[in-house]
N, C-alpha and C positions, 0 to 999 in steps of 0.2 A: 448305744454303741460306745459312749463313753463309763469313764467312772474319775468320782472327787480325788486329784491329788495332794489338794491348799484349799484352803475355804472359797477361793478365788480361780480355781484350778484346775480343768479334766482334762484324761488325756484318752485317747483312744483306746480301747481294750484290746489288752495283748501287749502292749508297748509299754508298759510299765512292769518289765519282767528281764531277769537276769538274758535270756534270751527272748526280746521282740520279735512279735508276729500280731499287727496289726489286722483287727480285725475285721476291716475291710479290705485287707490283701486278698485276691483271687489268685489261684496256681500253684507252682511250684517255685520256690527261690532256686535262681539259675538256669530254671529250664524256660519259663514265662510267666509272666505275673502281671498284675492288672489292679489299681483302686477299683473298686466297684460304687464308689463313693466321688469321685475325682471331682466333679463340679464344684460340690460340699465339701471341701476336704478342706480341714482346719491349716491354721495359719503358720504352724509350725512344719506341715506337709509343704505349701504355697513355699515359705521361704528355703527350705532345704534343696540345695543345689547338688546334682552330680556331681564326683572329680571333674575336671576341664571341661564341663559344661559352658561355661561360659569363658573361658579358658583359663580356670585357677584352681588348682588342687584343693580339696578339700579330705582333709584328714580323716574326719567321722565317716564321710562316704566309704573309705576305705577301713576304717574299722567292723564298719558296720556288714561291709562285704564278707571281710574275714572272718565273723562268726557266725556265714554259713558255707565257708570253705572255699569262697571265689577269691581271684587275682584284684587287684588292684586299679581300677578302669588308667587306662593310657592315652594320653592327648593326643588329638586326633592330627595327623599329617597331611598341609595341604591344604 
């Protein structure tokens, strides 16, 4: 489920591509989706944090939203 991208380096298959789609994503992006991997899920998954998940925006979440056509998640009220 991986492939080498440094002698020291893999990354997930799918995610080393002008448009990501990690190959343990289950669904559709935007409608539902799911790791099917989630317990195992490498350390670069573990640390990547939603926007205002924790209450701090996060820029890539939103980039990464927008190359499959979603809005920009919005801090939650309350």
């Amino acid at each position: 489920m991986t492939e080498a991208i440094a002698p020291h380096h893999v990354a997930m298959l799918g995610t080393n591509q002008a448009k990501p789609h990690c190959i343990a994503l289950q669904g559709v992006v935007g409608e539902g989706v799911s790791c099917n991997i989630y317990p195992l899920r490498s350390s670069t998954c573990r640390e990547f944090t939603a926007s205002w998940e924790h209450g701090e925006h996060n820029p890539t979440c939103d980039r990464a939203r927008a190359n499959y056509g979603l809005a920009p998640l919005l801090p939650t009220v309350g």
